[in-house]
Structures are given as structure tokens and as C-alpha cells.
C-alpha positions in Angstrom: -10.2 -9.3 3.8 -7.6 -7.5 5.7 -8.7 -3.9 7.5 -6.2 -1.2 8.8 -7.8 0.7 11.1 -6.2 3.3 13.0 -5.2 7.1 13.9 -3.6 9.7 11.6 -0.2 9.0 11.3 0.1 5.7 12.9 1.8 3.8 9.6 -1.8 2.5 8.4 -0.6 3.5 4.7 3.3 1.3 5.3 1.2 -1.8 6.6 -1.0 -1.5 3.6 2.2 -0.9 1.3 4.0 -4.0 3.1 0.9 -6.4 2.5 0.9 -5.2 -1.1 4.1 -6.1 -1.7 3.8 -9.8 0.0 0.5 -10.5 -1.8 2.0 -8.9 -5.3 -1.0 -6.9 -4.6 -2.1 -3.9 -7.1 -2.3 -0.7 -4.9 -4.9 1.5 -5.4 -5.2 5.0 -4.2 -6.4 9.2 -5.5 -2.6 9.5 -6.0 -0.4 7.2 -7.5 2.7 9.1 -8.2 2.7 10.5 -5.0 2.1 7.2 -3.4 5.1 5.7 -5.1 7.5 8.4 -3.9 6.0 7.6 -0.3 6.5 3.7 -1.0 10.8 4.9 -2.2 10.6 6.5 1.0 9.6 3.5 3.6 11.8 1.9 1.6 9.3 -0.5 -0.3 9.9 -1.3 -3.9 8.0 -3.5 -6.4 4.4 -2.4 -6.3 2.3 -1.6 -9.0 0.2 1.8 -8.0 -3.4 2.7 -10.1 -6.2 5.5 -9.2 -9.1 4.5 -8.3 -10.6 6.3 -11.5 -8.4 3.5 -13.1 -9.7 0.4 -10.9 -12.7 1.1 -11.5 -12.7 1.7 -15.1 -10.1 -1.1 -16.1 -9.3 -3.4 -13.4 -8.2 -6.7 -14.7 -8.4 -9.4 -11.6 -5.8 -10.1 -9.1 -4.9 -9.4 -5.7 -5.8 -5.3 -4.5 -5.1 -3.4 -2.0 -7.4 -0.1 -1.0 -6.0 3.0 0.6 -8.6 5.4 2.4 -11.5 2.5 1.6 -13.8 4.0 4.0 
């Protein structure tokens, strides 16, 4: 398990984003959309976004990553 612990706008959510991407991670976070138009914006492309409503109700195993886990 990998943590990301830091202050408010230190790039926490682009390190997450970048380790999804290199593990073909599934990124999961309260705002999917809105994260993918962040990840277009750093410039990070090929990861698959899901709600945590959604993780938890039909997660199929694989690699994850959590934003805001605490």
C-alpha cells in the first residue's frame, strides 16, 4: 500500500493520478467526471475513474487507487 500524505494543494491528487496510470489502476473518487477533467488537465490520460458509491457496490478485482481515503 502506497499513502500520499500531505498539505492542501501540494499535488497529492497528480501523484495518486500518476500511480494510477503506471499500475493501470482503477481510480476511485466522490467525483468522477470532475476528476477526469482534472486528470486532461495534468495532462494524464488512460485511467478509468468510478465513485466510491460504485466501488463499493460493484468492484470487480484489480489494481485501485483511493482519493481522500482518510
Amino acid at each position: 500500500m502506497i499513502r500520499v500524505i500531505d498539505g492542501r494543494g501540494s499535488g497529492k491528487t497528480s501523484k495518486l493520478m500518476e500511480i494510477a496510470k503506471e499500475n493501470n489502476a482503477m481510480f476511485v473518487c466522490s467525483n468522477p467526471q470532475a476528476m477526469e477533467v482534472k486528470a486532461r488537465a495534468y495532462g494524464i490520460s488512460d485511467i478509468k475513474f468510478i465513485s466510491y458509491h460504485d466501488f463499493v457496490t460493484s468492484y470487480e478485482p484489480g489494481n485501485i487507487v483511493i482519493d481522500e481515503a482518510e
